[in-house]
PDB file with SEQRES, HELIX, SHEET and CRYST1 records, atoms N, CA, C and O in Angstrom:
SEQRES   1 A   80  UNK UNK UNK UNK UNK UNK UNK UNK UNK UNK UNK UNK UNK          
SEQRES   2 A   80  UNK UNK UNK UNK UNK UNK UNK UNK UNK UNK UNK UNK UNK          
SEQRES   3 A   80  UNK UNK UNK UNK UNK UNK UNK UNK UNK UNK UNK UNK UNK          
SEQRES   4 A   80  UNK UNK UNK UNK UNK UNK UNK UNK UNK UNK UNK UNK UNK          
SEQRES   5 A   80  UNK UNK UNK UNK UNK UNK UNK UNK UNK UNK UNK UNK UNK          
SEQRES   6 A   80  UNK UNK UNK UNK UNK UNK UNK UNK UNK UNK UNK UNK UNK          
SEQRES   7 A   80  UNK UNK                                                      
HELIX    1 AA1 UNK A   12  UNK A   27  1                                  16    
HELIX    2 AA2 UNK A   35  UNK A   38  1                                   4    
HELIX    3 AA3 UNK A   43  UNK A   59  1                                  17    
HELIX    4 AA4 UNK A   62  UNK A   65  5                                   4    
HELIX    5 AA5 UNK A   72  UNK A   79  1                                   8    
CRYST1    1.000    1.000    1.000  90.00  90.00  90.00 P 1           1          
ATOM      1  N   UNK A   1       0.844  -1.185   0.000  1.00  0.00           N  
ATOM      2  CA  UNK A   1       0.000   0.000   0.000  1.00  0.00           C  
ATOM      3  C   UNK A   1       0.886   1.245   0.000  1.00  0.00           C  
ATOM      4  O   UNK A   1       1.746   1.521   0.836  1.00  0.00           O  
ATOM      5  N   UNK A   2       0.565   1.887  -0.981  1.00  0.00           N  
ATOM      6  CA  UNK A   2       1.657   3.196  -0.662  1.00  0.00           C  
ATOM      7  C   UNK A   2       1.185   4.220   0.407  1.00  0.00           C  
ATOM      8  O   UNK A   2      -0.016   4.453   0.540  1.00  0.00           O  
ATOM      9  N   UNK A   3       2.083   4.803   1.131  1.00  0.00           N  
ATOM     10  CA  UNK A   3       2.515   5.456   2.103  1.00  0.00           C  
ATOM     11  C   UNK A   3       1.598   7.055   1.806  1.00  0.00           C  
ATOM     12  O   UNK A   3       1.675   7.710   0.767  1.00  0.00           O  
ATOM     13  N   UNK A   4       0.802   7.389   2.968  1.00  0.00           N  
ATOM     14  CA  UNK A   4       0.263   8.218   2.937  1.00  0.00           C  
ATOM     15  C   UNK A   4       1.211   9.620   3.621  1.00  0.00           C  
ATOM     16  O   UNK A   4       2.156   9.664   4.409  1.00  0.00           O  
ATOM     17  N   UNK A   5       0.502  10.578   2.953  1.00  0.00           N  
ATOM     18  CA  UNK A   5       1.446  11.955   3.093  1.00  0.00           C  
ATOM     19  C   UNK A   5       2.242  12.678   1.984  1.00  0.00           C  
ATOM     20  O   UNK A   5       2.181  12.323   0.807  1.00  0.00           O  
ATOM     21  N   UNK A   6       2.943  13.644   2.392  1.00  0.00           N  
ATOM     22  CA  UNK A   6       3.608  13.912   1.019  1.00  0.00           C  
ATOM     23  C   UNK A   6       4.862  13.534   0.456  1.00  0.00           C  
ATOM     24  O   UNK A   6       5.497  14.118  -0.422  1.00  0.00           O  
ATOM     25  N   UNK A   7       5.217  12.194   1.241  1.00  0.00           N  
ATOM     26  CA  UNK A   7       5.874  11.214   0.586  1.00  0.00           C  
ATOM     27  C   UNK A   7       6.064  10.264   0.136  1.00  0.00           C  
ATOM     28  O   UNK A   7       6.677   9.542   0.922  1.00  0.00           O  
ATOM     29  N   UNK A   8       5.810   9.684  -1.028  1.00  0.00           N  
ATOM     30  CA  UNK A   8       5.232   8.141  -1.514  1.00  0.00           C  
ATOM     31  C   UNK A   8       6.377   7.466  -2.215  1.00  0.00           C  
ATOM     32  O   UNK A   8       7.145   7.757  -3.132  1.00  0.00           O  
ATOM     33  N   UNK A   9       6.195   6.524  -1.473  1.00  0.00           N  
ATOM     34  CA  UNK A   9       6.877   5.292  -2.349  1.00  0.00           C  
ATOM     35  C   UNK A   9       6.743   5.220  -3.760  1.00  0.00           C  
ATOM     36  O   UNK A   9       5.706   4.652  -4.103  1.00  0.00           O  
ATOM     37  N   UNK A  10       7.485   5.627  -4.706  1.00  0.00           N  
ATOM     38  CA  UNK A  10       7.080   5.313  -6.256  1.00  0.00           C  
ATOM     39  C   UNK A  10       7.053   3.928  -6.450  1.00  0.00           C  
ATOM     40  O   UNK A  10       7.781   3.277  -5.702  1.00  0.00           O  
ATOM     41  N   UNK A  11       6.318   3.264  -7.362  1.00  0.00           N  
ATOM     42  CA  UNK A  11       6.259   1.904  -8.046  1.00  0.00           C  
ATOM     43  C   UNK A  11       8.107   1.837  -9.009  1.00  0.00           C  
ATOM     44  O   UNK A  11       8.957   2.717  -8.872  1.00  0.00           O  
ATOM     45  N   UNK A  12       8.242   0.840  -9.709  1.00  0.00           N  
ATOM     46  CA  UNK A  12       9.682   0.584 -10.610  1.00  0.00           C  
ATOM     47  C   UNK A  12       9.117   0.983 -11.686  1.00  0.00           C  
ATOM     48  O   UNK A  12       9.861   1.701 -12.354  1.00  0.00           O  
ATOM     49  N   UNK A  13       7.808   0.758 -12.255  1.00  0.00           N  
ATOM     50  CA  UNK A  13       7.187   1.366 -13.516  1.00  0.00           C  
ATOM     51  C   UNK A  13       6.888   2.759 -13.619  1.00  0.00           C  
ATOM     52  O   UNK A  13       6.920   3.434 -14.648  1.00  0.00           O  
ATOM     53  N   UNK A  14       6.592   3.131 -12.459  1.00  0.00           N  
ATOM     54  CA  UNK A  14       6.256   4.698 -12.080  1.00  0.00           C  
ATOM     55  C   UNK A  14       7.662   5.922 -12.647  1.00  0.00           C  
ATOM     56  O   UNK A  14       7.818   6.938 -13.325  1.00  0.00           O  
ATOM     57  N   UNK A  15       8.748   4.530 -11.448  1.00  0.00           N  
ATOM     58  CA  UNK A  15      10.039   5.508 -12.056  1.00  0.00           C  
ATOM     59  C   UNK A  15      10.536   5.564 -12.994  1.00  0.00           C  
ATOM     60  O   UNK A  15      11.321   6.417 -13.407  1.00  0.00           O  
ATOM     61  N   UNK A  16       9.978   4.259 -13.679  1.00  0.00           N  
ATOM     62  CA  UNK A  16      10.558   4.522 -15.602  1.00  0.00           C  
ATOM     63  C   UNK A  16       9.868   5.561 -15.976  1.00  0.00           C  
ATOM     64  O   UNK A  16      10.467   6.272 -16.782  1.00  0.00           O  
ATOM     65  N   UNK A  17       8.781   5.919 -15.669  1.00  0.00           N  
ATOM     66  CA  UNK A  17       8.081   6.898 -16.689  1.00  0.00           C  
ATOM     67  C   UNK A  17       8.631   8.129 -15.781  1.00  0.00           C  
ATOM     68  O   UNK A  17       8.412   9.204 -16.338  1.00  0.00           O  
ATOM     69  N   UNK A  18       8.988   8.196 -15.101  1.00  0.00           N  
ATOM     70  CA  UNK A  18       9.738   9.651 -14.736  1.00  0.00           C  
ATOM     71  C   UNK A  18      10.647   9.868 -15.406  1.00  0.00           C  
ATOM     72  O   UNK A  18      10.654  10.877 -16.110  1.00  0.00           O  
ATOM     73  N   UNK A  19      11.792   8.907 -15.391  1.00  0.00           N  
ATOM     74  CA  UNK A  19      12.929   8.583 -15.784  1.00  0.00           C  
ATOM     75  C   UNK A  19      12.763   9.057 -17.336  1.00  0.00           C  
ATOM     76  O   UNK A  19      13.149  10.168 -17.701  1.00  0.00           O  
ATOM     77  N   UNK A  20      12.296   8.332 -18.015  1.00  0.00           N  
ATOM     78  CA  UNK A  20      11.753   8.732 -19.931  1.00  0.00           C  
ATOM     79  C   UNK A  20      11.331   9.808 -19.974  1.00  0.00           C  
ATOM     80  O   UNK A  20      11.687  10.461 -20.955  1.00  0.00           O  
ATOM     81  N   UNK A  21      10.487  10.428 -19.058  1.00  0.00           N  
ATOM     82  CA  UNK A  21       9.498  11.403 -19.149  1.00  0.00           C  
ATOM     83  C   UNK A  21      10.721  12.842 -19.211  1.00  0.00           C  
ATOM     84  O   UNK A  21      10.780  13.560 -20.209  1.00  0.00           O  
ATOM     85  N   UNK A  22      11.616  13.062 -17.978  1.00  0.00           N  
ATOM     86  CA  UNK A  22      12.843  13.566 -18.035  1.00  0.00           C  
ATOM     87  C   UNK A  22      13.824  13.137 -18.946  1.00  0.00           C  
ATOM     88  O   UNK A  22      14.555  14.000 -19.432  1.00  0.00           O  
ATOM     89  N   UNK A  23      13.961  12.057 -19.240  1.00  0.00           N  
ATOM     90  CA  UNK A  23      15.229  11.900 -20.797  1.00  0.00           C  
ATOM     91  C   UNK A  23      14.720  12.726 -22.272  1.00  0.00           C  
ATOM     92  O   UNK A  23      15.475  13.236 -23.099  1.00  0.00           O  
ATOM     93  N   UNK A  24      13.656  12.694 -22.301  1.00  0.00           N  
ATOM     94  CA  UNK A  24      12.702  13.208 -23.576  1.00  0.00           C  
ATOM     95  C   UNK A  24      12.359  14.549 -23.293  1.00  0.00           C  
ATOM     96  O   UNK A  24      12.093  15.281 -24.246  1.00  0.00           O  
ATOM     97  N   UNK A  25      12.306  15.182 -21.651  1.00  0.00           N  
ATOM     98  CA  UNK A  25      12.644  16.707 -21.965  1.00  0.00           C  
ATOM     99  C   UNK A  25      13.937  17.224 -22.332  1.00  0.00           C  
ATOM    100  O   UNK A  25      14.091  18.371 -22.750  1.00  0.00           O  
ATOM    101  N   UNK A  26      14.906  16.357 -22.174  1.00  0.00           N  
ATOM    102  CA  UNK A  26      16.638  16.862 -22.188  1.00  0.00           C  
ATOM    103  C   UNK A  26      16.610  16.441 -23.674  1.00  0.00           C  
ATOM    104  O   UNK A  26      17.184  17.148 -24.502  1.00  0.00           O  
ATOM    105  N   UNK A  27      15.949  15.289 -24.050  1.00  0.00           N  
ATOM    106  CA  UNK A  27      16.234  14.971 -25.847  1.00  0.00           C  
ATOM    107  C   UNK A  27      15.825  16.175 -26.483  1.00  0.00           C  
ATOM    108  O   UNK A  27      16.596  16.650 -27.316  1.00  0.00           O  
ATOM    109  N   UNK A  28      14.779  16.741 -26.248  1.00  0.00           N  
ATOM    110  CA  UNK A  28      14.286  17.620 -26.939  1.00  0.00           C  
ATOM    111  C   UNK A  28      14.744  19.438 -26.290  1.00  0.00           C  
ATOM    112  O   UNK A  28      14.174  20.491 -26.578  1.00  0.00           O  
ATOM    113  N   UNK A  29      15.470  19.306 -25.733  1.00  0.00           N  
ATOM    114  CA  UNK A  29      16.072  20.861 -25.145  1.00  0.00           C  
ATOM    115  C   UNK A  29      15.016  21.393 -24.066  1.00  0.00           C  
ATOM    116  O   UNK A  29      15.150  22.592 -23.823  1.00  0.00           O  
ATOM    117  N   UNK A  30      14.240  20.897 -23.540  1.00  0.00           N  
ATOM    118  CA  UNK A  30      13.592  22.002 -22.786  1.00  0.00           C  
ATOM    119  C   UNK A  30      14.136  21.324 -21.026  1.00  0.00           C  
ATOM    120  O   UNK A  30      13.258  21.424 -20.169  1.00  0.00           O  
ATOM    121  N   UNK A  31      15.294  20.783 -20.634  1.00  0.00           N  
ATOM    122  CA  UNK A  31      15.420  20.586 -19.249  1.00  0.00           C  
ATOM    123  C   UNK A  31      16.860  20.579 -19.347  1.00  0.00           C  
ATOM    124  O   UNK A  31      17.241  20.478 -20.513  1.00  0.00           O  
ATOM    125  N   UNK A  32      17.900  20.663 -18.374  1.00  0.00           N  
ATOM    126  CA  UNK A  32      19.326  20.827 -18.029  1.00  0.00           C  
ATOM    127  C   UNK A  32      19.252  19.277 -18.032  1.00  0.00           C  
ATOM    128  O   UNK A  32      18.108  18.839 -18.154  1.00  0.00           O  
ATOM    129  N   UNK A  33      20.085  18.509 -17.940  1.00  0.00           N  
ATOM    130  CA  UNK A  33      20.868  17.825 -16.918  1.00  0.00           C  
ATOM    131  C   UNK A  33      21.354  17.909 -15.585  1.00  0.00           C  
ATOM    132  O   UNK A  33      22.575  18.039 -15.501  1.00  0.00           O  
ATOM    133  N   UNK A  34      20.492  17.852 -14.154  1.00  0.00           N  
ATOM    134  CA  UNK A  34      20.978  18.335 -13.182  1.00  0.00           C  
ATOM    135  C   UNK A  34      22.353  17.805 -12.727  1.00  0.00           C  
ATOM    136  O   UNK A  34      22.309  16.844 -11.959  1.00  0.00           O  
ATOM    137  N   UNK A  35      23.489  18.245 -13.052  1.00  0.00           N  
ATOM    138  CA  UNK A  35      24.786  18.029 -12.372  1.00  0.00           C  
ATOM    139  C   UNK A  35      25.126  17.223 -10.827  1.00  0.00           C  
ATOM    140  O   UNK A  35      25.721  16.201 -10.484  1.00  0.00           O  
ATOM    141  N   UNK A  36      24.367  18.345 -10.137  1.00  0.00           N  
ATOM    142  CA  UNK A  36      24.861  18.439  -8.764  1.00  0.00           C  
ATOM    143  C   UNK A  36      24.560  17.611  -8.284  1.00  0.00           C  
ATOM    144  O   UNK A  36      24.982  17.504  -7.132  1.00  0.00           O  
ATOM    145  N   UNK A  37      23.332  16.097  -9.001  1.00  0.00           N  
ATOM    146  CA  UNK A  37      22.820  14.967  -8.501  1.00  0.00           C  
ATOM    147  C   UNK A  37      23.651  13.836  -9.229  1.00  0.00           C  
ATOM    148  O   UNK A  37      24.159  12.804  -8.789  1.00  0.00           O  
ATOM    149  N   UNK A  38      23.612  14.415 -10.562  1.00  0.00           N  
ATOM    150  CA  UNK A  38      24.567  13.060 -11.612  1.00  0.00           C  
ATOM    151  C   UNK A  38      25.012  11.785 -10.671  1.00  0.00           C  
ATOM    152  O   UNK A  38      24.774  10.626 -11.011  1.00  0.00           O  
ATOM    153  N   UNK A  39      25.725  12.153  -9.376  1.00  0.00           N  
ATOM    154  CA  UNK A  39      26.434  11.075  -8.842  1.00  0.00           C  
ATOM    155  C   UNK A  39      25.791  10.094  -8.190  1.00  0.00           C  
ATOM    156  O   UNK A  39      26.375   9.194  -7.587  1.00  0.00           O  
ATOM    157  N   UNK A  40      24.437  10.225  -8.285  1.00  0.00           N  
ATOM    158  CA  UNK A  40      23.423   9.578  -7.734  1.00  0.00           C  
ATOM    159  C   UNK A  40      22.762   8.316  -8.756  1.00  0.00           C  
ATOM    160  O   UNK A  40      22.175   7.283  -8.435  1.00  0.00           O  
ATOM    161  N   UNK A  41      23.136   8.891 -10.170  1.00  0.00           N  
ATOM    162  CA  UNK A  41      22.177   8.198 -11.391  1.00  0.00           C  
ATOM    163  C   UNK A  41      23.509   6.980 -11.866  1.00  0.00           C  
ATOM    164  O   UNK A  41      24.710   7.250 -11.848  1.00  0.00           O  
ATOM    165  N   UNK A  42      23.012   5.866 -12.200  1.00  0.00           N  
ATOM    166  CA  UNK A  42      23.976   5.297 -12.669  1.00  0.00           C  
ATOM    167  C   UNK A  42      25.067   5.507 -13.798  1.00  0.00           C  
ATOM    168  O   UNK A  42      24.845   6.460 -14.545  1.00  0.00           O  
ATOM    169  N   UNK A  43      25.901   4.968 -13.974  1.00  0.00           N  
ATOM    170  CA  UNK A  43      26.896   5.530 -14.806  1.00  0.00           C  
ATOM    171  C   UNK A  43      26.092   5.362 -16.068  1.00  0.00           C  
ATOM    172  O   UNK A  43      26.072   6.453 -16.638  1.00  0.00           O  
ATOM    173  N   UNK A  44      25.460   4.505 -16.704  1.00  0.00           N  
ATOM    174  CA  UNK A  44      24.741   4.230 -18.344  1.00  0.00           C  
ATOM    175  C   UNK A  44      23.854   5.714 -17.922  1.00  0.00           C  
ATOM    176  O   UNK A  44      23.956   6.816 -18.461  1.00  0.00           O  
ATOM    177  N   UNK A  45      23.316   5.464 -17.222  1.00  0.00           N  
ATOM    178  CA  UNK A  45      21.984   6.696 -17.282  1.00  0.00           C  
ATOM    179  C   UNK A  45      22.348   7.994 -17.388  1.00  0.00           C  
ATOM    180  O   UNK A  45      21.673   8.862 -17.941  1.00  0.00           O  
ATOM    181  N   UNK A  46      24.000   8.232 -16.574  1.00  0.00           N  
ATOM    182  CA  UNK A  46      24.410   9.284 -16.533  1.00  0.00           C  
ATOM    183  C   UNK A  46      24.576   9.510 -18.177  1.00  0.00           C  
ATOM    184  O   UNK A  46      23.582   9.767 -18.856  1.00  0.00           O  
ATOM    185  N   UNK A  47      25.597   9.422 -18.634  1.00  0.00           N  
ATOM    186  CA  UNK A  47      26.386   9.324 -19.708  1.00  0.00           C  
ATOM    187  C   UNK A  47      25.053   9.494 -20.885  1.00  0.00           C  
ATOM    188  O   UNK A  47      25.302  10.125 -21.912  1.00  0.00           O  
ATOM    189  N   UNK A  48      23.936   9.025 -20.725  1.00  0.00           N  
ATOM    190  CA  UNK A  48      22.904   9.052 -21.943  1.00  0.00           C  
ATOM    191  C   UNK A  48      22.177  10.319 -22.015  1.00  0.00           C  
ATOM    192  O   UNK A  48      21.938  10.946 -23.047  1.00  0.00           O  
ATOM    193  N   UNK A  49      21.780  10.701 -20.573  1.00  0.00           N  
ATOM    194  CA  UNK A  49      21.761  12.197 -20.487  1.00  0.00           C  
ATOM    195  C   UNK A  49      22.617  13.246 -20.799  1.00  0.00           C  
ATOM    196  O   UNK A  49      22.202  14.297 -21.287  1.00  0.00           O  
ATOM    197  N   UNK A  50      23.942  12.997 -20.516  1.00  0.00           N  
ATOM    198  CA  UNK A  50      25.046  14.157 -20.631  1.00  0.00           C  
ATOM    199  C   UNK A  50      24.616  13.843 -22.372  1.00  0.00           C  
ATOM    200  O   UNK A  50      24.151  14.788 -23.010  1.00  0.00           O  
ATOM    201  N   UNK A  51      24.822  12.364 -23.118  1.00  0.00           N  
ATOM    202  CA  UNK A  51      24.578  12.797 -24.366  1.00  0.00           C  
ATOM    203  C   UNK A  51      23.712  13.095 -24.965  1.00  0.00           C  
ATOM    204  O   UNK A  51      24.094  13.591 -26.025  1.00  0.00           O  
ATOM    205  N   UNK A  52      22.678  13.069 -24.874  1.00  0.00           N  
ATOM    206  CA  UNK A  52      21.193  13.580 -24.898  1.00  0.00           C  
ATOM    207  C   UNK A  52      21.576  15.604 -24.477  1.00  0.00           C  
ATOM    208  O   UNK A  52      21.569  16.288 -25.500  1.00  0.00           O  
ATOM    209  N   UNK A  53      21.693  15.929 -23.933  1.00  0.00           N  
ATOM    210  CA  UNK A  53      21.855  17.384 -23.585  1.00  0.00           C  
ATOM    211  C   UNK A  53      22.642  17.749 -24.520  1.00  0.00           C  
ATOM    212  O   UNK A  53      22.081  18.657 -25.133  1.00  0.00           O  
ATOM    213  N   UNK A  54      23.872  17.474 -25.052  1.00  0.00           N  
ATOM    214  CA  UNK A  54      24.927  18.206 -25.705  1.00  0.00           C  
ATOM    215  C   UNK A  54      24.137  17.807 -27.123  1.00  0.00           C  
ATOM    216  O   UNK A  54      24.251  18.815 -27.820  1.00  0.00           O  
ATOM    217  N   UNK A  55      23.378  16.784 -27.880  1.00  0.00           N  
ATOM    218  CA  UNK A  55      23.187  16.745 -28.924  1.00  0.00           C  
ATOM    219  C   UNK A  55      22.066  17.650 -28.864  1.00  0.00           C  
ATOM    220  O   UNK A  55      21.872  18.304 -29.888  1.00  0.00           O  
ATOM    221  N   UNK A  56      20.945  17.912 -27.466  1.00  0.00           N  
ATOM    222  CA  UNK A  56      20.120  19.081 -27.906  1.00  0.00           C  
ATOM    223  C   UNK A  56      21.094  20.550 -27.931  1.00  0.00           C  
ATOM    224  O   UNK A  56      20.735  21.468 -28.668  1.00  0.00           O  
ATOM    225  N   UNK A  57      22.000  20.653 -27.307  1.00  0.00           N  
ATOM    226  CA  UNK A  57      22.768  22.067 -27.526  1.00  0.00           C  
ATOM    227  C   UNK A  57      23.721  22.010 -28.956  1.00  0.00           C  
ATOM    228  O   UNK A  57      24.448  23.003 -28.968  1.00  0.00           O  
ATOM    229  N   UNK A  58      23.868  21.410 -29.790  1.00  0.00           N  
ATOM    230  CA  UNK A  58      24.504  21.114 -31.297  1.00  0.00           C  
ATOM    231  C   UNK A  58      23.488  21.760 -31.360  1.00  0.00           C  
ATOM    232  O   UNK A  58      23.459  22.990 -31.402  1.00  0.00           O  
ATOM    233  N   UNK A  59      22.439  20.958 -31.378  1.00  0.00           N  
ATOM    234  CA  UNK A  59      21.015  21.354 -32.705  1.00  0.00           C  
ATOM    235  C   UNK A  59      20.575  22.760 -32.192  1.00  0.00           C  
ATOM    236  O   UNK A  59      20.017  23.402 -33.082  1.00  0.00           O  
ATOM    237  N   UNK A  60      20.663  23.332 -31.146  1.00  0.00           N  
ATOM    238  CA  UNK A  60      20.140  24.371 -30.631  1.00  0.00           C  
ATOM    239  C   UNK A  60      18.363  24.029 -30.560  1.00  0.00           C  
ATOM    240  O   UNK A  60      17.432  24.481 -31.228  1.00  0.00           O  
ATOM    241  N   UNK A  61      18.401  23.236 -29.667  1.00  0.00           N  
ATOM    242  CA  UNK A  61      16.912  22.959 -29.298  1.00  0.00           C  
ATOM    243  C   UNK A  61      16.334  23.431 -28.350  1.00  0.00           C  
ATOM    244  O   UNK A  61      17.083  23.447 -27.373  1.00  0.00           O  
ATOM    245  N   UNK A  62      15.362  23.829 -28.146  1.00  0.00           N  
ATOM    246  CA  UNK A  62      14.429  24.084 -27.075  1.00  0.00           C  
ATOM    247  C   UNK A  62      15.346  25.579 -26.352  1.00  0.00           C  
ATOM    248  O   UNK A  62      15.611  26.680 -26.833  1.00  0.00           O  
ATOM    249  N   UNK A  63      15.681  24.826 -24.746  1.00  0.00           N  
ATOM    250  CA  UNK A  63      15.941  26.197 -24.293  1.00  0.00           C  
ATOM    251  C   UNK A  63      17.206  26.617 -24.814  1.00  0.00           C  
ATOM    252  O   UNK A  63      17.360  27.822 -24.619  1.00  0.00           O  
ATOM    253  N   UNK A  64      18.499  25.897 -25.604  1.00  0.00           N  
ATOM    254  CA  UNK A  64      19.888  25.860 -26.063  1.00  0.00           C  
ATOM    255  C   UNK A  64      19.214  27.012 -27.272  1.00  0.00           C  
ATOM    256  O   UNK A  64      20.157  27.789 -27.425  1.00  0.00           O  
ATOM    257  N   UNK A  65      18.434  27.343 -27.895  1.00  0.00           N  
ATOM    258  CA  UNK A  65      18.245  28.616 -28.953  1.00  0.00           C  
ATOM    259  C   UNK A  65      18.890  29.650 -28.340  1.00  0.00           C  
ATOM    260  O   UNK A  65      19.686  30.439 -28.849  1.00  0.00           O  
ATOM    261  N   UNK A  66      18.380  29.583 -26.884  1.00  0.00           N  
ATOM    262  CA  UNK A  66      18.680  31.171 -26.387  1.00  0.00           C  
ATOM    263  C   UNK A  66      20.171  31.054 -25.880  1.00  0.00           C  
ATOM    264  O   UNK A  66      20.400  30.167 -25.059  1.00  0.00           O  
ATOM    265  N   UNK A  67      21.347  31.980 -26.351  1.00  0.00           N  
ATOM    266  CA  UNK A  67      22.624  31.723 -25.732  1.00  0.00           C  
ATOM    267  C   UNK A  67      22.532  32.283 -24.324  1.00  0.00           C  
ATOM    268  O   UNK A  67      23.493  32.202 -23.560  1.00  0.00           O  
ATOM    269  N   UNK A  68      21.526  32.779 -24.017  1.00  0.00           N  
ATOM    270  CA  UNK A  68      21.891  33.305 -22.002  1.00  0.00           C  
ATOM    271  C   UNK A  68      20.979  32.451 -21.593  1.00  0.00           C  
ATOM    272  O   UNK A  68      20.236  32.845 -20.693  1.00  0.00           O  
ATOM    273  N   UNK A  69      20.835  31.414 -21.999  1.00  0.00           N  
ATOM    274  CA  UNK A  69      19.534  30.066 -21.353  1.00  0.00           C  
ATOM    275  C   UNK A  69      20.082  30.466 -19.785  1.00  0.00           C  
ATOM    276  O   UNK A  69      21.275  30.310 -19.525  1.00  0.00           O  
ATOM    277  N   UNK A  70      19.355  30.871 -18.995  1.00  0.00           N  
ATOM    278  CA  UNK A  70      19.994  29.951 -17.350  1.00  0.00           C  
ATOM    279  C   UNK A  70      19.033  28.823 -16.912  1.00  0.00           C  
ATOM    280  O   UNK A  70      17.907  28.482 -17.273  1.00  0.00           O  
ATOM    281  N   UNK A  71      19.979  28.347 -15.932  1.00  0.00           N  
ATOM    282  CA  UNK A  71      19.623  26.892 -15.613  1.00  0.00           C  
ATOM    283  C   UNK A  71      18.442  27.415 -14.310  1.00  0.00           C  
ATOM    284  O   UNK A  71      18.604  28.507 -13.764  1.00  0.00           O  
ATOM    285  N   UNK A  72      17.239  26.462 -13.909  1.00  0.00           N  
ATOM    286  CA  UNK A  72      16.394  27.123 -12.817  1.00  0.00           C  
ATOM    287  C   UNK A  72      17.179  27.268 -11.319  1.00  0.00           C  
ATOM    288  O   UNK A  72      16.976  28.036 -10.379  1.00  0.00           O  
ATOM    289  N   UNK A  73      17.952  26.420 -11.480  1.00  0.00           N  
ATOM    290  CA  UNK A  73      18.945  26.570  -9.956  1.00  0.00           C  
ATOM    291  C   UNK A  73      19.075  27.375 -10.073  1.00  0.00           C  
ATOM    292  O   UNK A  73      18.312  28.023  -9.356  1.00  0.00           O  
ATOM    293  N   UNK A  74      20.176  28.430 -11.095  1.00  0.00           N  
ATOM    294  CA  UNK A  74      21.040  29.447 -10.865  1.00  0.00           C  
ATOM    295  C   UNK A  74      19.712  30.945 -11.025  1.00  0.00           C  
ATOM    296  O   UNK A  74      19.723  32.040 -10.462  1.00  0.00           O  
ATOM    297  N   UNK A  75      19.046  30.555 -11.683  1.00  0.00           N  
ATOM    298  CA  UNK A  75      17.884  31.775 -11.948  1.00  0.00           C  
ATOM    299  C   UNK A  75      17.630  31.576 -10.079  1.00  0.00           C  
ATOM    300  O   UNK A  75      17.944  32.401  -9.221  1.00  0.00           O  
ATOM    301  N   UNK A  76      16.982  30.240  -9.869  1.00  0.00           N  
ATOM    302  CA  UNK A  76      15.961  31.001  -7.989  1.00  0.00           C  
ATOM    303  C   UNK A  76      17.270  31.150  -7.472  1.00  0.00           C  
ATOM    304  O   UNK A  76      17.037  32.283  -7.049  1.00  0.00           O  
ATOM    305  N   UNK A  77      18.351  30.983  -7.174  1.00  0.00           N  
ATOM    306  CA  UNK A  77      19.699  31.270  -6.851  1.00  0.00           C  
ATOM    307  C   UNK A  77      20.099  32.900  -6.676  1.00  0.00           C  
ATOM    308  O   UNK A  77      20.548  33.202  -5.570  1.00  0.00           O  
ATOM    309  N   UNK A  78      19.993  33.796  -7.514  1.00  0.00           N  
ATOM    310  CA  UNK A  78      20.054  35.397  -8.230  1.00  0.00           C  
ATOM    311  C   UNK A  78      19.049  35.786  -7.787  1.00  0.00           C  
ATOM    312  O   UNK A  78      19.141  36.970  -7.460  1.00  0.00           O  
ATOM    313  N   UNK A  79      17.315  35.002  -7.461  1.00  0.00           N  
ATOM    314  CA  UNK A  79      16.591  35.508  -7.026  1.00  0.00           C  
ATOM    315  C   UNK A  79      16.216  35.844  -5.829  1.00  0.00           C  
ATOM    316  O   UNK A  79      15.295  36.580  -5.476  1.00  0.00           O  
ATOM    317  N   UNK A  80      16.854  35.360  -5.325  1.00  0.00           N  
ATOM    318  CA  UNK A  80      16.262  35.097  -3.627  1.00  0.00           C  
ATOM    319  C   UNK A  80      17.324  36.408  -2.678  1.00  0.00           C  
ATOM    320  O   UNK A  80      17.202  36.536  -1.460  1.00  0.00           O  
TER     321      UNK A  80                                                      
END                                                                             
């Protein structure tokens, strides 16, 4: 039974579709690669993202069009 409150146990299917759901915003330019976690994701997963991000910044996709893209860390970062 999953865990009531505002913290739930995800399912393994649940986290694939997070997992895809985030690879396919970075395929297509509209999400970073968060860095500062990388060391958390396995090495294949890492490495498919880092390449997934740099082939959306070749093509200039999504947010990579704009050359002053900032990342949302560093934007609420400047903001606060």
């Amino acid at each position: 039974m999953p865990q009531e409150g505002p913290i739930r146990q995800r399912s393994a299917p649940s986290m694939l579709r997070v997992a895809m759901w985030d690879l396919s915003r970075s395929r297509s330019g509209m999400a970073w690669h968060y860095k500062a976690y990388q060391h958390e994701q396995p090495t294949q997963e890492r490495l498919v993202y880092r390449d997934e991000e740099e082939a959306a910044k070749a093509a200039k996709q999504g947010l990579w069009k704009d050359p002053k893209a900032m990342p949302t860390w560093a934007w609420r970062k400047s903001s606060t």
